[in-house]
TILUMKE-403193 format. One record per residue (C-alpha): x, y, z; residue in three letters; residue number from 1. Coordinates in steps of 0.02 Angstrom, whole numbers, plus 50000, padded with zeros to 5 digits. Each point is the difference from the previous one (the first is absolute). Last residue first. Example, Ala and Ser with C-alpha at 12.3 -4.5 7.8 and 13.67 -1.06 7.14 Angstrom:
# residues 2
50684,49947,50357,ser,2 .
49931,49828,50033,ala,1 .
# end
This chain:
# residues 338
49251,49993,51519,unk,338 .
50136,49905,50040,unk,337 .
50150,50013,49854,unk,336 .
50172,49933,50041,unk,335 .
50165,50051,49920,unk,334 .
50159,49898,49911,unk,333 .
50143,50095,49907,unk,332 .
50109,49972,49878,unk,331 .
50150,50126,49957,unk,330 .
50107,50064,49843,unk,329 .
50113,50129,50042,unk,328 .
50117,50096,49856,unk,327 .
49982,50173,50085,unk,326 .
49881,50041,49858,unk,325 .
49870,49888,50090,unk,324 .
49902,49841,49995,unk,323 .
49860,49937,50112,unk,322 .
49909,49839,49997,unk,321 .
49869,49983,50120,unk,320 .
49881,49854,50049,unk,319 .
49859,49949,50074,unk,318 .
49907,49903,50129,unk,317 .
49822,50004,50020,unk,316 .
49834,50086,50048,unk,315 .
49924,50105,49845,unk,314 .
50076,50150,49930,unk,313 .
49885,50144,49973,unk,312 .
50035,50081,50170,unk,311 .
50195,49992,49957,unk,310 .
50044,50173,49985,unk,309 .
50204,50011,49926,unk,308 .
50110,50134,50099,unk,307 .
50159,50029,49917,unk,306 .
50188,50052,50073,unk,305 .
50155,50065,49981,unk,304 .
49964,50099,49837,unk,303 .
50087,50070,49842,unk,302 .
49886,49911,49865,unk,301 .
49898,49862,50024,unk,300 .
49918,49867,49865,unk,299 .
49858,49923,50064,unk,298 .
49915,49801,49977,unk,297 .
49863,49935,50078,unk,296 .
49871,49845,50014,unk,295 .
50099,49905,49907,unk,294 .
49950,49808,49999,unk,293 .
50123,49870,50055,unk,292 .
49853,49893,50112,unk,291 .
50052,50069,50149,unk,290 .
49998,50186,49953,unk,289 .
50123,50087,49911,unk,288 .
50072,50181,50043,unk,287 .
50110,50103,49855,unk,286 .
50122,50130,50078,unk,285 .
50110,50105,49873,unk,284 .
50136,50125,50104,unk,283 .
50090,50162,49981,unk,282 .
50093,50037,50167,unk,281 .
49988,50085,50125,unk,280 .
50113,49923,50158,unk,279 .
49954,49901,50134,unk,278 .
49831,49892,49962,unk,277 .
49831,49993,50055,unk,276 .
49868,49932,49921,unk,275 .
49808,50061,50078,unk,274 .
49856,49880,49991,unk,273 .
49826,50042,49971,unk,272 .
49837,49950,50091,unk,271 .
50006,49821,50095,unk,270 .
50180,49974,50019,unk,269 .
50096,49828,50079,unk,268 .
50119,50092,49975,unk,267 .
49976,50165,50058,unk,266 .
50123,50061,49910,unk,265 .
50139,49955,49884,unk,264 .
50182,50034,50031,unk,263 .
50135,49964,49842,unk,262 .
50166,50000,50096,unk,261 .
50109,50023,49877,unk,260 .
50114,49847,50010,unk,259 .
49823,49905,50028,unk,258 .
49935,49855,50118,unk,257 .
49850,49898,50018,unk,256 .
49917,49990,49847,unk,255 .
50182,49929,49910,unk,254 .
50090,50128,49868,unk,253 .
50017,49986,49835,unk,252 .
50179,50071,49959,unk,251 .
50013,49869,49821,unk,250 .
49970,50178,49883,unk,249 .
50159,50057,50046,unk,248 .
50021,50137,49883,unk,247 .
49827,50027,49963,unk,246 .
49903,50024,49834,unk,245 .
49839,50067,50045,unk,244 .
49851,49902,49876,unk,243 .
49891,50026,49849,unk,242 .
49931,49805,49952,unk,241 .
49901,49942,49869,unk,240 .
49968,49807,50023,unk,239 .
49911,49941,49823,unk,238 .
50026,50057,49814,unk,237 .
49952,49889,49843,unk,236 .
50044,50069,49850,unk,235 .
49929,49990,49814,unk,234 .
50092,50054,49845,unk,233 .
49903,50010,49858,unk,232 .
49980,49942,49794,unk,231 .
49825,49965,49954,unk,230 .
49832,49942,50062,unk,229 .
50018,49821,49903,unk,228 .
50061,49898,50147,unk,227 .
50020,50116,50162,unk,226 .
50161,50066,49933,unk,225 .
50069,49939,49817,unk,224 .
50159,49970,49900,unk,223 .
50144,50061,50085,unk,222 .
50118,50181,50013,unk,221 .
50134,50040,50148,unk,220 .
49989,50186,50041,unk,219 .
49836,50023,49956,unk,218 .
49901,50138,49905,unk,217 .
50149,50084,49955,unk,216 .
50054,50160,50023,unk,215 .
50018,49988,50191,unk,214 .
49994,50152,50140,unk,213 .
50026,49872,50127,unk,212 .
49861,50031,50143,unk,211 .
49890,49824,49991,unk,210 .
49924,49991,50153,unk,209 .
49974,50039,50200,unk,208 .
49975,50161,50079,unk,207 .
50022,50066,50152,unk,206 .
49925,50135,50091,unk,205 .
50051,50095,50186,unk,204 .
50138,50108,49950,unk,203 .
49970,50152,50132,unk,202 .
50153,50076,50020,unk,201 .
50158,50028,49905,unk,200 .
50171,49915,50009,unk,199 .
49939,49837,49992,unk,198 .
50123,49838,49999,unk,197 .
49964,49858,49889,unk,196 .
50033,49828,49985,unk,195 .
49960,49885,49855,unk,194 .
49912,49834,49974,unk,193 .
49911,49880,49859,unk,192 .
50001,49828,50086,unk,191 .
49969,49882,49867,unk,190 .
49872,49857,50028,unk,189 .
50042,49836,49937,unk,188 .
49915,49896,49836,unk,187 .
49956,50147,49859,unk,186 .
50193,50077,50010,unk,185 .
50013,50129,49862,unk,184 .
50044,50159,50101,unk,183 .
50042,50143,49843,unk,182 .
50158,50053,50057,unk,181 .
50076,50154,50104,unk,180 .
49844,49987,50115,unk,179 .
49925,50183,50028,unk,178 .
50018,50122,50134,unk,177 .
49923,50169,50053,unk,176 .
50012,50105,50153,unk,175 .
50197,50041,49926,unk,174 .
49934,50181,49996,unk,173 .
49841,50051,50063,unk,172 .
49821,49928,49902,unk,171 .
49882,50144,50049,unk,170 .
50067,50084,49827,unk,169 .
49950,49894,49894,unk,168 .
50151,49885,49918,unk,167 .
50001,50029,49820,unk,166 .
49969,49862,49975,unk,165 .
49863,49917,50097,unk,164 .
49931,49851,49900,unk,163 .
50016,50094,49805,unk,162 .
50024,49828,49946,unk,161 .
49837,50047,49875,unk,160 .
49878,50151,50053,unk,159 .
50010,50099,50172,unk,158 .
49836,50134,49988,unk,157 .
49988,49997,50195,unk,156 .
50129,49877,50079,unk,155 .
49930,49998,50196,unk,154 .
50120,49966,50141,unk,153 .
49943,50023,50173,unk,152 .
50108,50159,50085,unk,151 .
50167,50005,50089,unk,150 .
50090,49870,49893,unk,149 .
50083,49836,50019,unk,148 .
50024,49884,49839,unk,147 .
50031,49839,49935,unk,146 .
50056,49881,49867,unk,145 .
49976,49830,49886,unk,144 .
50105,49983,49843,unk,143 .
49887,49927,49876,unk,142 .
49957,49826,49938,unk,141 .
49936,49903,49836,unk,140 .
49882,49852,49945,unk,139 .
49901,50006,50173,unk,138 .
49907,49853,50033,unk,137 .
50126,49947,50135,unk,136 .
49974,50159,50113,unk,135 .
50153,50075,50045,unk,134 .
50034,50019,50171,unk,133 .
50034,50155,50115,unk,132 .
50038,50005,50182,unk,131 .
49993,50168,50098,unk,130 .
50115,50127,50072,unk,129 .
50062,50178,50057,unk,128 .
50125,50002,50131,unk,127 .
50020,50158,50095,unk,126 .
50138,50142,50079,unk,125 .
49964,50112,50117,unk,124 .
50034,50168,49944,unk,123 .
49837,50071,49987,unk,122 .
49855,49885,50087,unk,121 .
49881,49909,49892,unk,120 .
49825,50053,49992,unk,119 .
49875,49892,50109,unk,118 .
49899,49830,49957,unk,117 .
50061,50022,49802,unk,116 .
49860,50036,49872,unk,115 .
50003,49876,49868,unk,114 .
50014,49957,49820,unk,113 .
49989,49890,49855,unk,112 .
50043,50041,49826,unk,111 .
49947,49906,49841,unk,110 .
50050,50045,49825,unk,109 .
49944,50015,49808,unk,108 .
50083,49990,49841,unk,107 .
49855,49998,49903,unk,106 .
49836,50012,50080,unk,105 .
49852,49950,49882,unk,104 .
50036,49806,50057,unk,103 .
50153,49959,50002,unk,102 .
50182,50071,49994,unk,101 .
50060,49971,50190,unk,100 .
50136,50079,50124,unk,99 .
50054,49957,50156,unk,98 .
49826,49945,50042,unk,97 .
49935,49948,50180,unk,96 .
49954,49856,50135,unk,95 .
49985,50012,50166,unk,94 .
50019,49878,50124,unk,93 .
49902,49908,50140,unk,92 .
50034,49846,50131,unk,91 .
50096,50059,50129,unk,90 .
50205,50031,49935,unk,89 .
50085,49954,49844,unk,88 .
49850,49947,49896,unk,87 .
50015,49828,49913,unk,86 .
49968,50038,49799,unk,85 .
49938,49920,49847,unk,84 .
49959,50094,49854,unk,83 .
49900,50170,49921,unk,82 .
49822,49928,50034,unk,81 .
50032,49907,50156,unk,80 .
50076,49847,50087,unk,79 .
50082,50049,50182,unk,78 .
49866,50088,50035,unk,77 .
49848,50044,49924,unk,76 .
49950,50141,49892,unk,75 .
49931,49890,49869,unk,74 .
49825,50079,49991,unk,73 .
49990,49932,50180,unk,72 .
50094,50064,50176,unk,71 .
50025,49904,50158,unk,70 .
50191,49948,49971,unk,69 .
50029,50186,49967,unk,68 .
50069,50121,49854,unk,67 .
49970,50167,49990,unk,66 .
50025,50086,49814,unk,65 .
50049,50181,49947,unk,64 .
49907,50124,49869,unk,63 .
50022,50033,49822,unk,62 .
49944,50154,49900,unk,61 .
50149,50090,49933,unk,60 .
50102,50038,50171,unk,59 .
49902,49939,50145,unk,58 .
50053,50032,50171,unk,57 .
49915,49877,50134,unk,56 .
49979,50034,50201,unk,55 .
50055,49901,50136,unk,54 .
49948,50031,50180,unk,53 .
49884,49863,49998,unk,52 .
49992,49896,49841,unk,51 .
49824,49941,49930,unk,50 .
49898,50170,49967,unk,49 .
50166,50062,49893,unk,48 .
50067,49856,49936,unk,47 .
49817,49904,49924,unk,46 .
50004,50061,49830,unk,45 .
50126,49916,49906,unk,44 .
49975,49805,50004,unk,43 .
49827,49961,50076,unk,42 .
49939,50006,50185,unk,41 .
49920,49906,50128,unk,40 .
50109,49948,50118,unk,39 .
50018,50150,50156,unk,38 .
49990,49926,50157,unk,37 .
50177,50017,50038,unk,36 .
49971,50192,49988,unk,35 .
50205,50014,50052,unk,34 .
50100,49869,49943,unk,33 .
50102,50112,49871,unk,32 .
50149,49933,50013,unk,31 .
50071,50198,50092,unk,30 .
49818,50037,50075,unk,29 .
50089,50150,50073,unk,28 .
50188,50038,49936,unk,27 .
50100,50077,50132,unk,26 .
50072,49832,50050,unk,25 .
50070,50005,50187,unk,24 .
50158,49908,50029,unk,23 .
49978,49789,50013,unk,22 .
50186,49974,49948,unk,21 .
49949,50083,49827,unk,20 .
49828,50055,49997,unk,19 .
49847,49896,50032,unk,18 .
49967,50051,50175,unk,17 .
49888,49846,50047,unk,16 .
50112,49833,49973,unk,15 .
50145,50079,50062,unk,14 .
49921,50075,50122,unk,13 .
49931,49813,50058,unk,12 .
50179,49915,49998,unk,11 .
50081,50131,50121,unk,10 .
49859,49975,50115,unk,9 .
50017,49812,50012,unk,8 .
50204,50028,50016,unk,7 .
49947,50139,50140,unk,6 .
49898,49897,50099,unk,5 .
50133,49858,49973,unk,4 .
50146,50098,50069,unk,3 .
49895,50067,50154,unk,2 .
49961,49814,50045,unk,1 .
# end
């Protein structure tokens, strides 16, 4: 009976932490599901009210897209204004330039970004990904890239390909990364991905784009984007994810034992809960409810133990997954009876 608690268990992380081998994802409203509600809106001026979390960088007048199946002026999914696309997780993606020359905004681009859940830790090593597709109304493509900085990106008086070279200073060293090809795939989903270890504090931004420094418009050239609007490259981008990189990342542990000894109390709890465990230790904690939904997420550093209130949480089961720097992964289960 324990084994098949734990296989059940096992099966919904994975499905709720959407990192690699269910870890925690430091990227908040990472395929942009959040504000579900939200389907009114028109190509390029709907990111910022529409998308949680996310904000949009605009470099010579253009602005990002959200795509969903409830949306109209031909934001739909999977059939919409720039192609046809399945999203790779929920049921939302975002859309955005590499680079374009329409309109009154030659040689423009589209950046995306977001305000990680907590800063990442110096010296652990992360993995830094999303999916990428080219949209099939595109008549070129880009390279596609990334970056981690300490501060929200801005790109004040930036003209033509000028994207973010030279490197501002909030940007550290080997923070950024960009495909070594233009991606040119408009059927699958690429997984653009790099890891990255911080040796300063507080890098808590990413941002998502076209970064290559290019002298061309478009890396690989065609005959038309969006029918008579000119010649772009258009990119879908869906499941963002910022996540630990472990060394045994398969160490899940079962909700009724632990190699470290994770102790939670009271359980059932009514208040708060204090975790317990025997050693200090940097540690990430994220805490779903029944239904799969966070309800909290913390980053620790250099501590043995938390105490989480719980007088907003309403009667039920729930669940914690805990990571820490000593390379321990663990799920566990705890009662709520107000």
């Amino acid at each position: 009976m324990k084994c098949k608690i734990f296989q059940v268990l096992a099966s919904f992380f994975c499905l709720c932490f959407h990192g690699s081998m269910g870890q925690f994802n430091f990227v908040p409203n990472h395929s942009f599901e959040d504000n579900a509600a939200f389907c009114n809106g028109a190509p390029g001026n709907i990111w910022d009210p529409a998308v949680p979390n996310w904000n949009s960088v605009v470099v010579n007048g253009s602005t990002p897209d959200l795509y969903r199946p409830c949306m109209n002026n031909n934001m739909q999914i999977p059939t919409n204004m720039a192609g046809t696309q399945t999203p790779s997780d929920g049921n939302s993606y975002a859309g955005l330039l590499g680079t374009h020359s329409f309109y009154s905004f030659p040689n423009g681009r589209e950046y995306i970004q977001v305000q990680l859940s907590a800063p990442l830790t110096v010296g652990i090593p992360y993995r830094i990904q999303y999916k990428t597709s080219l949209a099939e109304k595109s008549n070129g493509a880009t390279s596609m890239g990334m970056a981690l900085g300490t501060s929200l990106f801005s790109f004040p008086g930036y003209g033509a390909y000028q994207a973010i070279n030279p490197i501002p200073a909030y940007v550290p060293s080997g923070a950024m990364y960009t495909t070594p090809q233009a991606i040119t795939d408009k059927t699958n989903w690429t997984l653009v991905t790099f890891d990255y270890t911080p040796a300063i504090p507080n890098i808590q931004y990413l941002l998502i784009g076209n970064l290559d420094n290019v002298t061309a418009p478009l890396s690989v050239p065609g005959d038309g984007l969006l029918g008579s609007m000119g010649p772009g490259a258009y990119y879908y981008v869906d499941e963002v994810q910022v996540f630990r990189i472990l060394e045994n990342p398969s160490n899940i542990l079962d909700t009724d034992a632990s190699a470290f000894d994770l102790l939670i109390s009271p359980n059932p709890s009514k208040e708060s809960i204090q975790m317990k465990f025997p050693f200090q230790s940097n540690f990430q904690i994220e805490i779903l409810n029944s239904m799969g939904q966070v309800i909290f997420q913390k980053e620790g550093r250099n501590s043995s133990s938390e105490t989480i209130s719980t007088t907003s949480w309403v009667n039920g089961m729930y669940f914690i997954r805990m990571m820490t720097d000593k390379r321990n992964a663990l799920i566990k289960k705890i009662s709520i009876i107000q």
